[in-house]
Every structure is written in C-alpha cells, then in structure tokens.
C-alpha positions as CSV (number, residue, x, y, z in Angstrom):
1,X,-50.9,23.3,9.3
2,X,-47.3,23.5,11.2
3,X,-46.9,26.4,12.9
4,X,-44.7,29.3,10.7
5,X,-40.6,28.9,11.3
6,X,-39.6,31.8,13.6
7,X,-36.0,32.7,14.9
8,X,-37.4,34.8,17.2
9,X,-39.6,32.1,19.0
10,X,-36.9,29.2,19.2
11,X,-36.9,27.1,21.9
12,X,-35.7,24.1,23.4
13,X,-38.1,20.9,22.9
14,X,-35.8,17.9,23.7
15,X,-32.9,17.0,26.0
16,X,-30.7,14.0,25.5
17,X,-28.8,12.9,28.4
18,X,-25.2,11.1,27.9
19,X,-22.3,11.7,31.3
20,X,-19.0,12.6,29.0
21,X,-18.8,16.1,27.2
22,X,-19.8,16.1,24.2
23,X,-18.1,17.1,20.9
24,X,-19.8,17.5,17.7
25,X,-23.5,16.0,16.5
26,X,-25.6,15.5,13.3
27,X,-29.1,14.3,12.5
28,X,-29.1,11.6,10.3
29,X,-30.8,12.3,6.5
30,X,-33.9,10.6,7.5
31,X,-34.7,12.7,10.2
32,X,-35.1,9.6,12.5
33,X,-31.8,9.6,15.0
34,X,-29.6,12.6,16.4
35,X,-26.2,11.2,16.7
36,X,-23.3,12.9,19.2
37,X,-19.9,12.3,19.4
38,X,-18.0,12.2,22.9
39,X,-14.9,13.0,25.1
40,X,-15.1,9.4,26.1
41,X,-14.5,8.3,22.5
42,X,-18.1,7.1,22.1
43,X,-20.8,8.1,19.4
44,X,-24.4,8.5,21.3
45,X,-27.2,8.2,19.0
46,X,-31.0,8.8,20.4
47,X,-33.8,8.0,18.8
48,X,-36.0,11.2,18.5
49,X,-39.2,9.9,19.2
50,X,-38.9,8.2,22.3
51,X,-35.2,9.7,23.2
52,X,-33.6,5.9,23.2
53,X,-29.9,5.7,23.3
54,X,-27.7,3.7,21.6
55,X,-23.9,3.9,21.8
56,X,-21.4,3.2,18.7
57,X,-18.3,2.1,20.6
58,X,-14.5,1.0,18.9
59,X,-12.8,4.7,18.5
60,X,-9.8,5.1,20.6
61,X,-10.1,8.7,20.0
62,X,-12.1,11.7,19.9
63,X,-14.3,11.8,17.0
64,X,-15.3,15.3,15.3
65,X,-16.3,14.6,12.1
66,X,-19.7,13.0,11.4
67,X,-20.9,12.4,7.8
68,X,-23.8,9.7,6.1
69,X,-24.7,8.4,3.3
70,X,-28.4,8.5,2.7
71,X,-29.0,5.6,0.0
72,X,-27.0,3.1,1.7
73,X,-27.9,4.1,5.3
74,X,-23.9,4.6,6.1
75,X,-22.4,6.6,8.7
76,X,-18.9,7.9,8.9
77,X,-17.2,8.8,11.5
78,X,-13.2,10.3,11.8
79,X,-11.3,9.7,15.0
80,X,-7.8,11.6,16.3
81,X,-6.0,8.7,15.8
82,X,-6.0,9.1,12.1
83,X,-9.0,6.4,11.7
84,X,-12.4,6.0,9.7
85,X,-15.1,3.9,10.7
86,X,-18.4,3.0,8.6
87,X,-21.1,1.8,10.4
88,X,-25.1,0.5,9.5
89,X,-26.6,4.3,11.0
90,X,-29.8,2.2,11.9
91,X,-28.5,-1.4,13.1
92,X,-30.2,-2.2,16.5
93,X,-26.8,-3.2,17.7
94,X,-24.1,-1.3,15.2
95,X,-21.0,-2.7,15.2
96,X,-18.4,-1.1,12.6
97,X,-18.9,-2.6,9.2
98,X,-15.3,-1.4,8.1
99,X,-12.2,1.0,9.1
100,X,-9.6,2.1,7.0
101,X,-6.1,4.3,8.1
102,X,-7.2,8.1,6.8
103,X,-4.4,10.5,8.0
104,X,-1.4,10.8,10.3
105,X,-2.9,12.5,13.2
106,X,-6.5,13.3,13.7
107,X,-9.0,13.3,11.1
108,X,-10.8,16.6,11.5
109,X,-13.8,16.5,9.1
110,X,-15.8,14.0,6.7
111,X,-18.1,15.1,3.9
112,X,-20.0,12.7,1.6
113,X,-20.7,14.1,-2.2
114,X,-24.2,14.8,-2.9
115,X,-24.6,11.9,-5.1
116,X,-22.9,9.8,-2.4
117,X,-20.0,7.9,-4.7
118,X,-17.4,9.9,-3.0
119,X,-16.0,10.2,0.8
120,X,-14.0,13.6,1.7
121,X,-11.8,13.7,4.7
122,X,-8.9,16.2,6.0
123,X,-6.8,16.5,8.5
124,X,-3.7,17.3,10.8
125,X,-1.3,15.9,8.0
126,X,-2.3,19.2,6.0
127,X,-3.8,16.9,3.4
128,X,-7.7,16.5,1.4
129,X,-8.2,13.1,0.7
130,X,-10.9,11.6,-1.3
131,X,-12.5,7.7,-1.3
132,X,-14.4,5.5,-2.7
133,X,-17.8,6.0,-0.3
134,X,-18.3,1.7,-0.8
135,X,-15.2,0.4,-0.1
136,X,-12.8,2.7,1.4
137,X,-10.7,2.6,-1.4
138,X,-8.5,6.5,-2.1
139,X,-9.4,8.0,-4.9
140,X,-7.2,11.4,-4.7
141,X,-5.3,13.4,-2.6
142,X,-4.9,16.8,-2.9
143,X,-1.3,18.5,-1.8
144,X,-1.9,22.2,-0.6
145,X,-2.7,23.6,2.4
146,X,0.3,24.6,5.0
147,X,-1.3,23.6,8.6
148,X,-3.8,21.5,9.8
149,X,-7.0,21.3,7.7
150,X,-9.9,21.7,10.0
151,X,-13.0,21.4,7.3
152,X,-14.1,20.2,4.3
153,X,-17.2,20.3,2.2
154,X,-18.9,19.8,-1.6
155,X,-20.3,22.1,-3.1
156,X,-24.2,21.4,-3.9
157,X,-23.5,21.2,-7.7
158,X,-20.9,18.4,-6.9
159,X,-18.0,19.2,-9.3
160,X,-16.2,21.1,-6.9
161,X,-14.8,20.2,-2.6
162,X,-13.9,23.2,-0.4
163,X,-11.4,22.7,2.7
164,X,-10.5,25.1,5.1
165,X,-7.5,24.9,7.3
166,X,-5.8,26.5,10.6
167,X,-4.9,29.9,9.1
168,X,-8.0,30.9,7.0
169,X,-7.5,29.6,3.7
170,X,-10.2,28.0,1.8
171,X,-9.2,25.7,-0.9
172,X,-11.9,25.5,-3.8
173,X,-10.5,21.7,-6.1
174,X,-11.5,20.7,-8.8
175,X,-13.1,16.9,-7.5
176,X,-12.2,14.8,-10.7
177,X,-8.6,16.8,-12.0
178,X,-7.4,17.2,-8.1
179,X,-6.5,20.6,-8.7
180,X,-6.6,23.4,-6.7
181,X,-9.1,25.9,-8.6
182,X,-8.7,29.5,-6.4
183,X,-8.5,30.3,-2.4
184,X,-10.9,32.4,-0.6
185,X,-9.2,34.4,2.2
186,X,-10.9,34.0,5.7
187,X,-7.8,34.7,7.4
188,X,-9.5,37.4,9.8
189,X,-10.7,33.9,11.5
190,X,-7.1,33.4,12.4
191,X,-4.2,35.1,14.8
192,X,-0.4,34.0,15.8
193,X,-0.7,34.4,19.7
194,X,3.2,35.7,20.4
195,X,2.4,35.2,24.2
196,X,2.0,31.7,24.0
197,X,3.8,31.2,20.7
198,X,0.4,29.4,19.2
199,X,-1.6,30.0,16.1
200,X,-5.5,30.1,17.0
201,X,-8.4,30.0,15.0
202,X,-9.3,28.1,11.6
203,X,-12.4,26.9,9.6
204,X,-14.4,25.6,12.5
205,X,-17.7,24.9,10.4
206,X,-18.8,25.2,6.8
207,X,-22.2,25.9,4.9
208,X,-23.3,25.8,1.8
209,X,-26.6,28.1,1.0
210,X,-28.9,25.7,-0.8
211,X,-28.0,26.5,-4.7
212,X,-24.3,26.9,-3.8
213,X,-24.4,30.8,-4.6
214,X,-23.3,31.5,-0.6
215,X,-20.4,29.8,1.6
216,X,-19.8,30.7,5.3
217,X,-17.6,30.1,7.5
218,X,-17.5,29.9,11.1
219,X,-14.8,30.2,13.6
220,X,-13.1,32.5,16.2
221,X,-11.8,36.7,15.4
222,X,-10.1,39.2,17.5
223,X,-7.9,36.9,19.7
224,X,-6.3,37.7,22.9
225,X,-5.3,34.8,24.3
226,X,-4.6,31.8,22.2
227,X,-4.2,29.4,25.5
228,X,-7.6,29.9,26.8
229,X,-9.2,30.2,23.0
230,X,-10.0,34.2,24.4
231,X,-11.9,36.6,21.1
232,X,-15.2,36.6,19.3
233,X,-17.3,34.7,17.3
234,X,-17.8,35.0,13.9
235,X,-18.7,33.9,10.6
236,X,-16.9,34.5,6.9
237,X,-20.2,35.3,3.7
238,X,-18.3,34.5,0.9
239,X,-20.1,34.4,-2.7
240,X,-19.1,31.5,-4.8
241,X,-19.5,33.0,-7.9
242,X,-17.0,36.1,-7.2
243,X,-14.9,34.8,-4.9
244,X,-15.2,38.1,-2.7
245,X,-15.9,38.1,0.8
246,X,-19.6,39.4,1.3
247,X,-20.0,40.1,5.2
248,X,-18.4,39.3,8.4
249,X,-21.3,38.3,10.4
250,X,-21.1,38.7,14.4
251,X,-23.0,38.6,17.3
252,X,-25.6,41.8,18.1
253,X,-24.2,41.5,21.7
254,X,-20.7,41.0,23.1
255,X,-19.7,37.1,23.4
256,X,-16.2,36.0,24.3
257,X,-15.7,32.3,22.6
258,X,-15.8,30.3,19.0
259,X,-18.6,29.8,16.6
260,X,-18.6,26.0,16.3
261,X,-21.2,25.3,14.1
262,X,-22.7,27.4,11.4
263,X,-26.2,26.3,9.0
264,X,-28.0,28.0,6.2
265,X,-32.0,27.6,6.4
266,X,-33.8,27.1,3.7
267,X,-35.3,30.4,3.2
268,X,-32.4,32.5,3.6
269,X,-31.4,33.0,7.1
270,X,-28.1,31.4,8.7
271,X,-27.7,30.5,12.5
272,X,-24.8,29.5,14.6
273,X,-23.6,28.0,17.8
274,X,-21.0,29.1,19.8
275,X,-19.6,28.5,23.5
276,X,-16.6,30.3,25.6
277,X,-18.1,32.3,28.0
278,X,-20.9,30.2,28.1
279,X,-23.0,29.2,25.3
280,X,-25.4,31.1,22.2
281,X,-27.3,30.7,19.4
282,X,-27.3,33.7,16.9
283,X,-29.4,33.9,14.1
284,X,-28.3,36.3,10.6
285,X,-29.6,37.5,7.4
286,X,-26.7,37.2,4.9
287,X,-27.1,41.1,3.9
288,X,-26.8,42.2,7.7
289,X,-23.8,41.9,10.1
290,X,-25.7,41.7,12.9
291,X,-27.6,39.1,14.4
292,X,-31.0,39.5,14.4
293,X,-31.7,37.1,17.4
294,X,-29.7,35.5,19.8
295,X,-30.6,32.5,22.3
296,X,-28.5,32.0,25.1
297,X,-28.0,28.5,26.2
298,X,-27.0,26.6,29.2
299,X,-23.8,25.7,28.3
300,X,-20.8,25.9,25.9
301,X,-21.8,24.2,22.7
302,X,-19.6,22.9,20.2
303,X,-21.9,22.2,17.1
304,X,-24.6,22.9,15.3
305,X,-26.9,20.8,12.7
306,X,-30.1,21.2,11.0
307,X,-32.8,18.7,10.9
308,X,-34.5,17.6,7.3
309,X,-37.5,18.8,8.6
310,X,-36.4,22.6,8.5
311,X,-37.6,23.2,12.2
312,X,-35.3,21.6,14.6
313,X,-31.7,22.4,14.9
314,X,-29.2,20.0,17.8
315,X,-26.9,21.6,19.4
316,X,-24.1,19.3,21.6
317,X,-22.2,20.5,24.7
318,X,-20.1,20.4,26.9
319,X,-22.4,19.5,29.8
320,X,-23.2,16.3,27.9
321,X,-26.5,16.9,26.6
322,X,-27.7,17.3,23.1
323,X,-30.7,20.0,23.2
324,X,-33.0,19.9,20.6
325,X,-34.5,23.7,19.6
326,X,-37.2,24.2,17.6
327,X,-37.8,27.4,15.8
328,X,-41.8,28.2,16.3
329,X,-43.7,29.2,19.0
330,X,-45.4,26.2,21.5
C-alpha cells in the first residue's frame, strides 16, 4: 500500500532542469508530463518518468496561463501578446495545431469547463471571454471588470465561471446568459501604492474545493512597496453558497512576497506557493488561519499545481527548475 499523504513529511523527489526563469507550470490530466512555461517565451514539458524534455516553441511572449483538455489531449496556452495556441499535449514533436487573436494585451489565465466544450480566457483588456474549446471560435464575452483580469475559473458544477481581476473583485457569470450573477470582495489582496503611483496586488491563483462549496484565492496583502512587489502572502476562503468571506489564510511565520499558486487536496487541506524573499510552501486547514506546515524552498516560486495522483505537487521558479514535492515520508 502507498505510503499515507502527510504535509508534514513533504519533500522534494524530482528536479527538472531548463536555463530561463520560469513562470507558471501544470501537470497534464494524465499524470504523464509536467509542463512549465518560460521567460524565454518557451513551454518546457518533461516527461516524469525519465525527466525527458521537450520544448513547445512559437510564443513571442511570456506565457502564464496553462490549461488542457483531457478527452482530446489539447493544451492551451495564453501568451502577452494577446495570443492562444492549441497544441497535441503528447505529440513527440508538437507543433501548434492552431492560434487565434484572444485579447489586446496579455492573456493572463485559460480555464477549460469540466466537460471540456468550452475555453475561458481573460485578460489586460479587462474582459472574460469564452470559445468554442474545438475550433477557436467566441462564444461570449462578458463586459465588467474595471482593470486587468488576472484569473479565471469554472466552477466544478459547470454552470457558472469565476474571474478575478487587479483590485480584488471576483466576478461569479452566469456561463450560458453572460451575466454577471454577484461579486465576492477580495479586495484586502489589493493596495494603491501613492509612492510609486501603482496599484499592486490582484487574483494571482484560484481553487475550487472538490464539490465547489469552497473558493480561494491567492495573492499578495499588506503592501509597502508596490515597485518591489513588498507585503505578505495570503489567501481569500470564500464559501460559494453564501457568498461571505470565510478566513484569510496566512503564513504561521513572517514571509515578505506573493502567494502565486494556491490548490485544495482532496481531503480537505489547501497548500500554496509563494516567493519574494525567497521561496515557501504553506500548507492550511480551511477552519484555521494559520498554516499548519511550511516548507521553505530554494528559490522564489511562481506556481503551484497538483498532480492526479493526489501526492505530488510542481512548483516552477525563478532559478529555472521545476521541483517535484511529494507529500509522504521516503
């Protein structure tokens, strides 16, 4: 039998080795490839067992936003230059299969709905836009948000897309009437910096709890210094059904930097990824604002994803490595 999942006992198993910082990373539904995206406008991916690496070149940006399509094998990826590409995740030599104009300015996030028919992007034109997940085609566009919308996600039922944007607010929508339902208010994850005249802060990372009772939401608090992204980590509980803020969920000790990336395990507990002054994994229970574990890492990280399996989590950084973690003892 697999050894029991243990916060307490994570630790690194795997390093993947790429020589451009790394941005954001996802494993793919099969559990087969961990794929990164880089500052040299490359996506990595590695095959897990062996650690083989194959790149996915043609962006002429950064990319941030990762997102597949299990039944059709699909990957989509959003660039800063407003473009989406769809590729063949598992082709020995991927090439993109098609690309399509998504947003004036970067596209910041891509979500696929659970039954896979629909693509969700946002981005720096203040606009959600949905497509047709087969052929690019737009579906909807949803009107609403006042600054840059940095997230978006469905909700596990699959009637409803959340997107999060630059000052806090999280949009609920209504997928097939386009209309905005309620906002939840996670503007503590925000701050106008009058120093530097800059706003800081946003939706860096969304999660949905398995039955969609729970959404958090990950990002920056308490900032000081817009210009050299200066405050603390932390991450927004909000329950679905109410609408109310549940907890504010922050790191046991002091840490000076963003939460980046933000999952909910299967049996309860949430962890998060975070880099500034240097680099940590915490670890919550949704009824506690404390972490109950933290991991300090090597480096800044800047994501955070869960593999199928339940036991492995990939963080990316800035150092260009993905590190595997698993969370049991050797």
């Amino acid at each position: 039998m697999p050894t029991p999942i243990d916060p307490a006992r994570t630790r690194m198993v795997q390093e993947l080795r790429h020589n451009s910082p790394l941005v954001c990373c996802r494993f793919d539904p099969a559990g087969r490839f961990v794929f990164a995206a880089a500052q040299d406008n490359t996506i990595q991916r590695w095959e897990l067992a062996g650690g083989r690496k194959t790149e996915l070149a043609g962006h002429r940006s950064w990319v941030r936003g990762l997102a597949f399509h299990a039944g059709r094998r699909k990957l989509f990826s959003g660039d800063g230059a407003g473009q989406v590409f769809i590729w063949q995740l598992d082709a020995d030599n991927p090439e993109p299969a098609r690309t399509f104009a998504a947003h004036r300015g970067w596209v910041r996030m891509l979500a696929v709905s659970p039954d896979g028919r629909l693509l969700a992007t946002c981005g720096n034109d203040n606009l959600v836009k949905i497509w047709n997940s087969e052929d690019g085609s737009l579906v909807r566009q949803m009107e609403g948000h006042a600054s840059h919308v940095y997230n978006v996600a469905f909700h596990p039922g699959g009637r409803f897309l959340v997107s999060g944007d630059l000052h806090g607010n999280v949009k609920q929508w209504d997928i097939a009437r386009g209309t905005e339902e309620r906002t939840f208010d996670a503007r503590i994850l925000h701050r106008y910096d009058p120093s530097f005249r800059a706003h800081h802060g946003g939706i860096r990372s969304f999660a949905f709890n398995g039955d969609g009772t729970l959404l958090a939401c990950a990002g920056i608090t308490d900032v000081t210094n817009a210009f050299a992204g200066v405050g603390k980590p932390a991450v927004v509980l909000f329950d679905w059904q109410t609408g109310r803020r549940r907890q504010v969920l922050r790191p046991q000790a002091n840490f000076q930097g963003t939460a980046w990336g933000v999952v909910f395990h299967p049996s309860g507990f949430l962890a998060a990824a975070g880099g500034g002054s240097g680099g940590a994994l915490w670890f919550w229970r949704p009824d506690q604002e404390r972490s109950f574990h933290t991991l300090n890492l090597p480096n800044n990280a800047r994501d955070l994803h869960i593999h199928p399996d339940g036991r492995r989590l990939a963080v990316p950084f800035f150092d260009g490595q993905v590190r595997v973690y698993e969370m049991a003892p050797a």
